[in-house]
C-alpha positions in Angstrom: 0.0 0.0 0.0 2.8 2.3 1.1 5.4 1.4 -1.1 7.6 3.1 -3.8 9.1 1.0 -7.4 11.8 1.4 -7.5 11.5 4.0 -10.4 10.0 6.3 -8.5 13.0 6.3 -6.3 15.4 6.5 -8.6 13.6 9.8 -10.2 14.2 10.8 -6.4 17.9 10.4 -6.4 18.2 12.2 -10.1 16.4 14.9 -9.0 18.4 15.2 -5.5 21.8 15.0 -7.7 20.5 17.2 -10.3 19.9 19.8 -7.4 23.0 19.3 -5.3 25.2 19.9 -8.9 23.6 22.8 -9.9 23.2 24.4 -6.5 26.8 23.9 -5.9 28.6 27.0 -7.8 26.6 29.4 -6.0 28.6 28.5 -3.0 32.2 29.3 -4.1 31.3 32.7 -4.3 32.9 35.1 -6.9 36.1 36.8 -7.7 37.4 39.8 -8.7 38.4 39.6 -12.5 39.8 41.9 -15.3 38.0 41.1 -18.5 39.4 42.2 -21.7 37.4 42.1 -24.8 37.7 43.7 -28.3 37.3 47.7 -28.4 36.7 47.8 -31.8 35.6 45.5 -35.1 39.5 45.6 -36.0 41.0 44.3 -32.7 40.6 40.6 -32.1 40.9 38.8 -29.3 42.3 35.2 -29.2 45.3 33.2 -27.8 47.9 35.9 -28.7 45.9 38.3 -27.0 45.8 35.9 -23.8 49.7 35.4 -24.3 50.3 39.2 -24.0 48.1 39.5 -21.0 50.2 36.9 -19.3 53.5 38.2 -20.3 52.1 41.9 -18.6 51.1 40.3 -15.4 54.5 38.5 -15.0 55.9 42.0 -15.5 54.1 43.4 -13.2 54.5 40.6 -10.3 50.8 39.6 -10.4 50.0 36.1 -10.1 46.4 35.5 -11.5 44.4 32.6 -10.1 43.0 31.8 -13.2 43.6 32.9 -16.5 41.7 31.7 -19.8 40.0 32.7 -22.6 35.8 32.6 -22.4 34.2 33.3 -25.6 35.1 36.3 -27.0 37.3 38.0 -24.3 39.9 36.9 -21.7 39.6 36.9 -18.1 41.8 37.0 -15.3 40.3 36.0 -11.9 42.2 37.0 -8.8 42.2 36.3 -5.2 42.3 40.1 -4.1 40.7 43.7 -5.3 44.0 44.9 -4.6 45.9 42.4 -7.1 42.8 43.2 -9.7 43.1 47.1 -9.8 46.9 46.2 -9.8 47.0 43.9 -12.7 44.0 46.2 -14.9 46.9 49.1 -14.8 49.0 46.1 -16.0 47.1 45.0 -18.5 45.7 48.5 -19.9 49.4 49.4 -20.8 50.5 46.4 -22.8 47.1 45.8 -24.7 46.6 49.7 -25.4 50.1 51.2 -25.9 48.1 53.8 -27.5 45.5 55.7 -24.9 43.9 58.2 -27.5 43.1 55.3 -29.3 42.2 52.0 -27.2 41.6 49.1 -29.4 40.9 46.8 -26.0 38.2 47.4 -23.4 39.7 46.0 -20.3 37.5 46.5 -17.4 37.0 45.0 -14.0 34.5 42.4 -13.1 33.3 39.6 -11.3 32.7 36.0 -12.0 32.5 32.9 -10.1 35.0 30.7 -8.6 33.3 27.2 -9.5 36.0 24.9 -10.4 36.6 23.8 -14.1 34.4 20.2 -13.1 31.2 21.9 -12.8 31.8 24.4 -15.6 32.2 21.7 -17.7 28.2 20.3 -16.6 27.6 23.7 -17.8 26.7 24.5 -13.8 26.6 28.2 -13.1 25.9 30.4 -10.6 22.7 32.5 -10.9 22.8 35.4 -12.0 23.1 38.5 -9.0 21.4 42.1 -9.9 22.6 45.0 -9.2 21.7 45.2 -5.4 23.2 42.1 -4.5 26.6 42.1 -6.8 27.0 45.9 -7.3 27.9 47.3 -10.1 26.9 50.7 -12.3 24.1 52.4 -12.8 23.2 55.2 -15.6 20.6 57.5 -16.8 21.0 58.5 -20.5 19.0 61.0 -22.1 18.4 60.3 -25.8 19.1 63.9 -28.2 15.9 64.0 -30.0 16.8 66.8 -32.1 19.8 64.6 -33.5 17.1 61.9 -34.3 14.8 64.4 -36.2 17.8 65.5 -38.1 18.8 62.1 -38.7 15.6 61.2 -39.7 14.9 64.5 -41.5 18.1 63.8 -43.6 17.1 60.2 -44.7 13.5 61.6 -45.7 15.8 64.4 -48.1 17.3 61.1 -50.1 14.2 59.8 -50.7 12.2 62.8 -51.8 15.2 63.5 -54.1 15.0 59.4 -55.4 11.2 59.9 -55.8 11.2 63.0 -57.7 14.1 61.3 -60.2 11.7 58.3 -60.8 8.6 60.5 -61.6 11.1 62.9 -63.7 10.6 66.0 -61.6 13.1 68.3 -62.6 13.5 70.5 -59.3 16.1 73.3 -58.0 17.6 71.1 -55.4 16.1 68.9 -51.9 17.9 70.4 -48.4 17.3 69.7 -44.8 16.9 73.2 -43.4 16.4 73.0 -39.5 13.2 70.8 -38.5 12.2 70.8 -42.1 13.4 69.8 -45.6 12.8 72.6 -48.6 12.1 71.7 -52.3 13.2 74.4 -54.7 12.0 74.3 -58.3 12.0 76.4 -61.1 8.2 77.3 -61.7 4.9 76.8 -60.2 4.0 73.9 -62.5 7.0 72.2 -61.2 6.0 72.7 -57.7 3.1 71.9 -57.8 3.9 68.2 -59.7 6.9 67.8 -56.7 3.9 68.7 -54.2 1.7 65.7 -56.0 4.8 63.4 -55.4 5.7 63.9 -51.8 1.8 63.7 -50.7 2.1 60.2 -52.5 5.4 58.8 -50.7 5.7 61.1 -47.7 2.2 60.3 -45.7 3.7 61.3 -42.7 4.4 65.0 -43.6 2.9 68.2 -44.2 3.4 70.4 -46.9 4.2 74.6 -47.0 4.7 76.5 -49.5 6.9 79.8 -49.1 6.3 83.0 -51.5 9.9 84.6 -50.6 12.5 84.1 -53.1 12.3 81.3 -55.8 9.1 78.9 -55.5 10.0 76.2 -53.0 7.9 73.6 -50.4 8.9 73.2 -47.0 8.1 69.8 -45.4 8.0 69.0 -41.9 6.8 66.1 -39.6 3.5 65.8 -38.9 2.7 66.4 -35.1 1.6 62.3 -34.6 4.6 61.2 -36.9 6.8 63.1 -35.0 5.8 61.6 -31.8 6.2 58.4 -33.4 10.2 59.4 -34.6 11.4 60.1 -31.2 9.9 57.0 -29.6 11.2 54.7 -32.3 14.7 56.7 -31.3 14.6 55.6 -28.3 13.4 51.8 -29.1 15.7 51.4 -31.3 18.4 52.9 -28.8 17.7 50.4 -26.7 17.8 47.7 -29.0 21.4 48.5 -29.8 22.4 49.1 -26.7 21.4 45.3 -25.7 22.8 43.9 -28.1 26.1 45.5 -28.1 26.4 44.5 -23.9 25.1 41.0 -24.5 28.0 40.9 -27.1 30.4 42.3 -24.7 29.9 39.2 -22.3 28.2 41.5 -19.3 25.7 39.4 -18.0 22.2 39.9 -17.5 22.3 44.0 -18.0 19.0 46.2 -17.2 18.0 48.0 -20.1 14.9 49.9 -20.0 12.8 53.0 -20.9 12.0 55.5 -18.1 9.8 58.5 -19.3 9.5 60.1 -23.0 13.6 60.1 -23.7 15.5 58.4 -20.7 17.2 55.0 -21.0 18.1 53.5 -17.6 21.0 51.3 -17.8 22.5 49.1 -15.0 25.3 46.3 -15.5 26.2 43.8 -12.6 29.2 43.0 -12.0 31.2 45.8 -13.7 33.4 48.4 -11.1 34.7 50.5 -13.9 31.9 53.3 -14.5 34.7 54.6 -17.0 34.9 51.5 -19.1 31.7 50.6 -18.7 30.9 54.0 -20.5 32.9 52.9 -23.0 31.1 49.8 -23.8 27.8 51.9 -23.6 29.5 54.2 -26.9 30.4 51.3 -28.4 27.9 51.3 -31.9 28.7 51.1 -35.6 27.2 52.5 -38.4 27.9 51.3 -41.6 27.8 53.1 -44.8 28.1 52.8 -48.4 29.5 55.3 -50.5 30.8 55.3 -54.5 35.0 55.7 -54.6 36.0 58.4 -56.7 37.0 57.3 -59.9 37.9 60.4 -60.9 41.4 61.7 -62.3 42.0 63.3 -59.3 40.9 60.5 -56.6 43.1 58.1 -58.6 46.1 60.4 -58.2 45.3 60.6 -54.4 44.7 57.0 -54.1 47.9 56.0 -55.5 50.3 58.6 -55.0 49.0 60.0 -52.0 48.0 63.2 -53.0 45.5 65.7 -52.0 41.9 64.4 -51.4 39.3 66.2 -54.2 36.7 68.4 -53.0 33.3 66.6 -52.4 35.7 63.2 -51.2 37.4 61.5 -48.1 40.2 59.2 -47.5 39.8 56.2 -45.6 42.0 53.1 -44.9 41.5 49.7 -46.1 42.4 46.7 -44.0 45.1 46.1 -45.8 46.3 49.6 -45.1 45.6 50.9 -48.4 44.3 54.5 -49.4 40.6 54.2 -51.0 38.8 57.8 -51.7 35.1 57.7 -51.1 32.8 60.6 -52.3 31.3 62.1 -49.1 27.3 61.3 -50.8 26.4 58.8 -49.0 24.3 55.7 -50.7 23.0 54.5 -47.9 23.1 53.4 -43.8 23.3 51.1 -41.7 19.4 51.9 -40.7 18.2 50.3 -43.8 20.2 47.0 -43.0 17.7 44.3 -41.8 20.3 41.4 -40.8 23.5 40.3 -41.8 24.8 36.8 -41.7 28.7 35.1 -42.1 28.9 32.6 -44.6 31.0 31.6 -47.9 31.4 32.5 -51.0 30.3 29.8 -53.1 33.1 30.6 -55.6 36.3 31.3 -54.0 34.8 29.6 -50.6 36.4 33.1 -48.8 34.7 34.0 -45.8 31.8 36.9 -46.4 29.3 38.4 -44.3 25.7 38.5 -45.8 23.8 41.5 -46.1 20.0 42.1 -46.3 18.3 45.4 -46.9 14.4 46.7 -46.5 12.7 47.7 -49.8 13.3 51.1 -49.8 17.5 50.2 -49.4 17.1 47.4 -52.3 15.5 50.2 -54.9 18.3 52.5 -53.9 20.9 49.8 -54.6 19.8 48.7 -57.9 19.4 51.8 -59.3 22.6 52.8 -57.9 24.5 49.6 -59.3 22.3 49.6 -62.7 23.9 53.8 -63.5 27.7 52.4 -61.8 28.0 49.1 -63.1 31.8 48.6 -63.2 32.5 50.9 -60.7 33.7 51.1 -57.4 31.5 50.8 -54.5 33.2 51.4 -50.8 31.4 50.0 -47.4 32.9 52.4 -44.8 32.1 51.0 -40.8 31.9 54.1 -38.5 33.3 53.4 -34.9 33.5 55.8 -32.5 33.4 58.6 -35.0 36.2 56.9 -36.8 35.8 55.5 -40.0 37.6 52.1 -41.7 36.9 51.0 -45.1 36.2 47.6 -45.0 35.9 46.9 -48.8 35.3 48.5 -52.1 34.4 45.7 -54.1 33.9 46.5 -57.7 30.0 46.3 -58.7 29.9 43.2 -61.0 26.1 43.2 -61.5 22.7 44.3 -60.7 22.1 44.5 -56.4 18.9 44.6 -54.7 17.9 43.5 -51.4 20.6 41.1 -51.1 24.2 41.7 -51.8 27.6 40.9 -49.9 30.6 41.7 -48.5 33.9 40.0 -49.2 37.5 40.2 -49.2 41.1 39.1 -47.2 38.8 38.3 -43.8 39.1 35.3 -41.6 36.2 33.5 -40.3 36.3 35.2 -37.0 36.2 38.4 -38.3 33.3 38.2 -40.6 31.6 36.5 -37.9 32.4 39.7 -35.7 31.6 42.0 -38.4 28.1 40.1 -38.5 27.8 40.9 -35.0 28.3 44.3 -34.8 26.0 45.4 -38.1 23.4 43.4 -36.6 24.0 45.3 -33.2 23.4 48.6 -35.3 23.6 52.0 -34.9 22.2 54.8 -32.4 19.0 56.5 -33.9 20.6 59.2 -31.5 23.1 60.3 -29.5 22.8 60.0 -25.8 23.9 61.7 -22.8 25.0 60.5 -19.6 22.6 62.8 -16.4 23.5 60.6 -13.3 25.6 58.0 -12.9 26.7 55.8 -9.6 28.5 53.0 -8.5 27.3 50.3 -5.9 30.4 48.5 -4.8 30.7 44.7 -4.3 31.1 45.2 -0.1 27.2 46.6 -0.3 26.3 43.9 -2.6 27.6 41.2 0.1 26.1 43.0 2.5 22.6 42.6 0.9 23.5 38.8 0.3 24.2 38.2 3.7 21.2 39.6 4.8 18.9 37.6 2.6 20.9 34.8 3.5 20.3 34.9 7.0 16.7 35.9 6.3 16.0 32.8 4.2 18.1 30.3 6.8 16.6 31.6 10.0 13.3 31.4 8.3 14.2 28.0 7.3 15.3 26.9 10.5 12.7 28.3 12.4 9.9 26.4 10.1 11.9 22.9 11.0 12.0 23.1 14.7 8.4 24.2 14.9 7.5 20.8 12.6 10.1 18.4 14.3 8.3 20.0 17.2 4.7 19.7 16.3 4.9 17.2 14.1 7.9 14.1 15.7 9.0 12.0 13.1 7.0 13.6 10.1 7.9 16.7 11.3 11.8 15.5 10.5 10.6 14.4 6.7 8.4 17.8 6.5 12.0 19.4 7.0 14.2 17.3 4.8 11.5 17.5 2.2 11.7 21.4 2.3 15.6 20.9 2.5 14.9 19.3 -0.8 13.0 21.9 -2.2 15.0 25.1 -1.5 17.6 22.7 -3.0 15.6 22.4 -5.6 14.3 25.9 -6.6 18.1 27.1 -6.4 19.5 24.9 -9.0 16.1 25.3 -11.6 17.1 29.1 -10.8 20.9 28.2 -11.7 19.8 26.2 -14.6 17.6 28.8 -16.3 20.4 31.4 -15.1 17.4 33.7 -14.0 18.7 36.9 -12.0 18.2 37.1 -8.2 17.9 40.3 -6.5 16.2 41.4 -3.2 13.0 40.9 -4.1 13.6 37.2 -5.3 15.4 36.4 -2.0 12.0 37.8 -0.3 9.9 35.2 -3.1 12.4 32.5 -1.7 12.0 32.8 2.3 7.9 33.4 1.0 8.3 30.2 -0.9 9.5 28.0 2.4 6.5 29.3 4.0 3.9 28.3 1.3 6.0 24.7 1.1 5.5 23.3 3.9 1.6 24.5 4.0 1.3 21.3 2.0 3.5 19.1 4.5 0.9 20.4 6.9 -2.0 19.8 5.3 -1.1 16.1 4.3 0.0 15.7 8.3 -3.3 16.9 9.1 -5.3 14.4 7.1 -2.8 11.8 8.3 -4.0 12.3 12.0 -8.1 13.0 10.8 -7.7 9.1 9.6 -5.9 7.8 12.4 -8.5 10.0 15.1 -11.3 8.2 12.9 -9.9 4.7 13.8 -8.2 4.0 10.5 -4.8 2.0 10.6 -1.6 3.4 10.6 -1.3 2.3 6.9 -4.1 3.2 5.8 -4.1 6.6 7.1 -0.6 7.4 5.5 -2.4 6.1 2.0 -5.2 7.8 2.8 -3.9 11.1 4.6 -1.7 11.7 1.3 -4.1 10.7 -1.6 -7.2 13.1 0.4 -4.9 16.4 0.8 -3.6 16.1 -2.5 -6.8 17.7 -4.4 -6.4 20.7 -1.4 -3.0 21.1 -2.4 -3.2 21.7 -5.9 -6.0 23.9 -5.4 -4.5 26.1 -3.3 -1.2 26.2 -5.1 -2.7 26.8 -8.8 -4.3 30.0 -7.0 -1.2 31.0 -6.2 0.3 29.8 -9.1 -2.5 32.3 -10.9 -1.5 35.1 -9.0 2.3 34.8 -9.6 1.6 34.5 -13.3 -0.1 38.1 -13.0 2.7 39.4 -11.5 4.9 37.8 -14.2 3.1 39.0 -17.3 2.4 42.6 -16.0 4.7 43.6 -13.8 8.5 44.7 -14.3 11.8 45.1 -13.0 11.9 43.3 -9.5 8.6 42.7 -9.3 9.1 40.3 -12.4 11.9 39.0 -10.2 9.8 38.4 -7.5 7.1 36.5 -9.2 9.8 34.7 -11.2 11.2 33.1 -7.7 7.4 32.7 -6.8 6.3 30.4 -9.3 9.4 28.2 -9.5 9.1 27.9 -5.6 5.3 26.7 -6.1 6.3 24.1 -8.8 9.4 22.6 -6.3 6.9 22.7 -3.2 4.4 20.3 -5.3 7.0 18.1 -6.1 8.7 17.6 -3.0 6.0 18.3 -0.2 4.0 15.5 -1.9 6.3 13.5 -4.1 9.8 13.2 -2.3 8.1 13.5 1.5 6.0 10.6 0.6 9.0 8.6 -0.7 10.7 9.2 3.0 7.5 8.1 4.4 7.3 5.1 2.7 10.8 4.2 2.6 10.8 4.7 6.7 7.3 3.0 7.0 6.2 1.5 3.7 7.8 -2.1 4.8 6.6 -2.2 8.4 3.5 -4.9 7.8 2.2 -4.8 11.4 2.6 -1.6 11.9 0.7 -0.7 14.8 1.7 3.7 15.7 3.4 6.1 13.4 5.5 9.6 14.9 3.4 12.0 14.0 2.5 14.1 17.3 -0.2 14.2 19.6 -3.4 13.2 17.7 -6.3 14.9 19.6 -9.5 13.0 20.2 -13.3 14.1 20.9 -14.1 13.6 24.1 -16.4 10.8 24.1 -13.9 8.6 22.0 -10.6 9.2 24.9 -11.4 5.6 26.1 -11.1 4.0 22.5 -7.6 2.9 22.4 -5.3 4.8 20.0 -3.6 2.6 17.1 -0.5 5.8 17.3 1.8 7.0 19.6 2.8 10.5 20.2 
């Protein structure tokens, strides 16, 4: 009746090793680390990079604990702050010998101390925010006049591409302010450009001035130009994920606080300087025509003055290329880019896929410059790089690549950072601060001891209450705080405060269901049923009470989940997990010790499960338990 196959007990032991491995790297703790990753799209980082860092802490005395190379960057753990800000200096110097211009972002950090073994399971730590593990905070104010202007000057190109198509022979298409002007030479022609713009340009409104030559002056309309500055800042946001996700920080906080604000916060990191720098870390990309002229090939190949109307960049090969300054088109029209092969010369090449409006600029473009040069120019950090100027074989449209001497890292990093995008606008730092590990341990300790006084306070009162199945009441929660740390591990889900708080709340809601199947157990036995047959009985009845009351809770949690933010998404994150666990092991894994401790006792005749009150009348009726 109260026995276990042996199935069932081995899911038991799974689940208890499962727990015990992936709660383990939570309790080595983390060290301080310098973390050096690529500070721009030409600086790579692989095993010559980790050999230089090495070299530069042998200079400088410093004995790392650990030092290898994790994904994209390197990382030197130590045992000491003092030996990390030491060996940062260190490493700074040898990896940037030139300050103005760093190719390296080495920064400090913190990552665990789990030994290689567990790494290797793929066990991690969970995730700390910012209040447990410190790091930086910002507040960055997006410059919506620079995204009106940058807006303003894309909608200029593509009132001067429409009016070529329907042959409107105008005076000339400027961005003037908060507005773009259309000159023309008459009032027939105005009126035709006027018939055009209404056509392609929904979203503005139309002026036409009397002083000087005829001419319309466009503008935003007042909804469209709400809708500019909040893409601006979407799409702000968007880049600035993806460009700390590829910069290894983990689990960053990037969200939207009022019209133009972006609130950033990155665990982990010390260095609100570097961390600054990874925040200006965007590329745009670019493509422009090269200048065939007599004069750009005279100042490609002998280095002489640049024309008027043209700029010199640098391939990576370290040759001169002149670009004309018109530029084709952006990065903003790019909808993905991909690293693959070239099915020809099986080089490495990066993939590049354009919206409609990019694809009819390119064919037309390559259709008039078939033969020609055509430059891709990568913007980083206000500097600019040529990274090819391929010449234009055939027809383009929506689809087109980029090719040349790369290596297969390199086109998969290029990938990477034209996906990552540009900033729709620039942004400005308005407060800033720095919450320093000793405060984050602080905070751990205190939910710590929150969570384990809570815990121990919850076993004595059941060992107390309860005897015997008090003790499996305890182990069973043992099991599930076990439990709900290494799901929490496994999903790398973010604790803060407020998930601590959902953790000591989810002990307490645990053993509500040890309690109510305890309960039941002594309503049998105080109705005269046998020891057995109230452990069957006591665990089968409160069963249907326990998952009631949990998928209420369970209801409630999801609420929290699907409408709430920030820590309260944290909170209801730990919540639900901790309801899940509690099922499993105040009904599943407490029954196993039950029956495993009484399940082959045939003539059993009392169980240890406390004092089970009687009514009155029945005191004289002998009692088939013991206290």
């Amino acid at each position: 009746m109260n026995r276990y196959p042996l199935w069932k007990y081995a899911i038991i032991v799974v689940a208890l090793l499962v727990a015990v491995i992936y709660t383990l790297p939570n309790l080595f703790g983390e060290a301080p680390a310098v973390q050096v990753s690529a500070g721009k799209v030409t600086a790579k980082v692989d095993t010559g990079t980790l050999a230089r860092v090495e070299e530069a802490l042998k200079a400088a005395g410093v004995a790392p604990d650990r030092l290898t190379m994790e994904g994209t960057s390197v990382l030197a753990r130590f045992t000491t702050p003092d030996d990390q800000l030491k060996a940062k200096d260190a490493i700074e110097h040898a990896v940037n010998p030139d300050a103005a211009d760093p190719a390296y972002v080495v920064a400090l950090n913190l990552v665990s101390r789990s030994p290689n073994w567990l790494t290797a399971l793929n066990a991690k730590p969970m995730y700390l925010g910012l209040d447990l593990r410190g790091g930086v905070h910002f507040m960055l104010q997006v410059d919506m006049r620079a995204a009106i202007t940058k807006r303003l000057d894309t909608v200029a190109s593509d009132i001067r591409l429409a009016l070529r198509q329907k042959d409107v022979r105008h005076g000339g298409v400027t961005r003037e302010g908060n507005a773009v002007e259309i000159r023309a030479r008459d009032a027939a022609t105005l009126e035709a450009a006027r018939r055009v713009i209404t056509d392609t340009q929904p979203d503005l409104q139309l002026a036409e001035s009397t002083a000087g030559e005829p001419r319309l002056v466009a503008s935003f309309k007042p909804p469209a130009l709400l809708q500019v500055q909040n893409d601006a800042v979407k799409q702000n946001i968007t880049t600035l994920h993806n460009r700390v996700n590829e910069l290894g920080v983990a689990e960053p906080v990037i969200q939207q606080q009022g019209a133009d604000r972006v609130v950033v916060q990155l665990p982990g990191v010390q260095d609100t300087a570097k961390a600054k720098d990874i925040l200006g870390r965007t590329a745009t990309l670019e493509m422009r025509l090269v200048d065939e002229s007599a004069e750009g090939r005279a100042a490609e190949l002998n280095n002489g003055p640049v024309p008027f109307g043209s700029e010199k960049f640098l391939l990576r090969d370290g040759h001169p290329v002149i670009v004309k300054r018109q530029v084709i088109l952006t990065g903003d029209s790019l909808t993905n880019a991909q690293p693959g092969f070239d099915t020809q010369t099986q080089q490495p090449k990066v993939d590049l896929t354009v919206d409609s409006k990019g694809g009819a600029i390119m064919k037309q473009v390559s259709q008039e410059n078939l033969k020609k040069r055509m430059a891709i120019v990568l913007f980083e950090k206000g500097k600019g790089e040529a990274l090819t100027a391929p010449v234009i074989q055939a027809e383009l449209g929506n689809r087109f690549q980029i090719s040349g001497s790369m290596s297969v890292n390199e086109a998969n990093d290029l990938a990477l950072l034209l996906r990552a995008g540009s900033l729709a606008a620039p942004m400005e730092i308005i407060e800033e601060r720095t919450i320093g590990p000793s405060l984050g341990a602080e905070n751990i300790a205190k939910g710590f001891h929150s969570v384990a006084w809570g815990f121990v306070a919850i076993c004595i009162f059941m060992c107390v209450y309860y005897a015997l199945f008090g003790v499996f009441s305890s182990i069973a929660l043992g099991f599930n705080l076990l439990l709900l740390v290494a799901i929490l591990s496994m999903l790398q889900a973010t604790l803060t405060l407020p998930g601590m708080a959902a953790m000591a709340l989810a002990l307490g809601m645990a053993i509500d269901a040890n309690v109510l199947v305890n309960e039941r157990v002594r309503e049998e036995l105080r109705g005269g049923a046998s020891p057995q047959a109230a452990i069957h009985a006591g665990y089968d009845r409160a069963w249907a009470t326990i998952l009631d009351s949990n998928v209420t809770s369970l209801i409630a949690g999801l609420a929290l989940l699907a409408f709430g933010s920030g820590p309260v998404r944290g909170f209801a994150v730990v919540h639900c997990i901790g309801i899940l666990t509690s099922m499993f092991s105040a009904v599943f894994f407490s029954r196993g010790l039950v029956n495993l401790w009484y399940g082959r006792q045939k003539k059993l005749k009392t169980v240890s499960i406390g004092t089970v009150w009687r009514p009155q009348a029945d005191a004289q009726r002998p009692s088939p338990d013991a206290a």
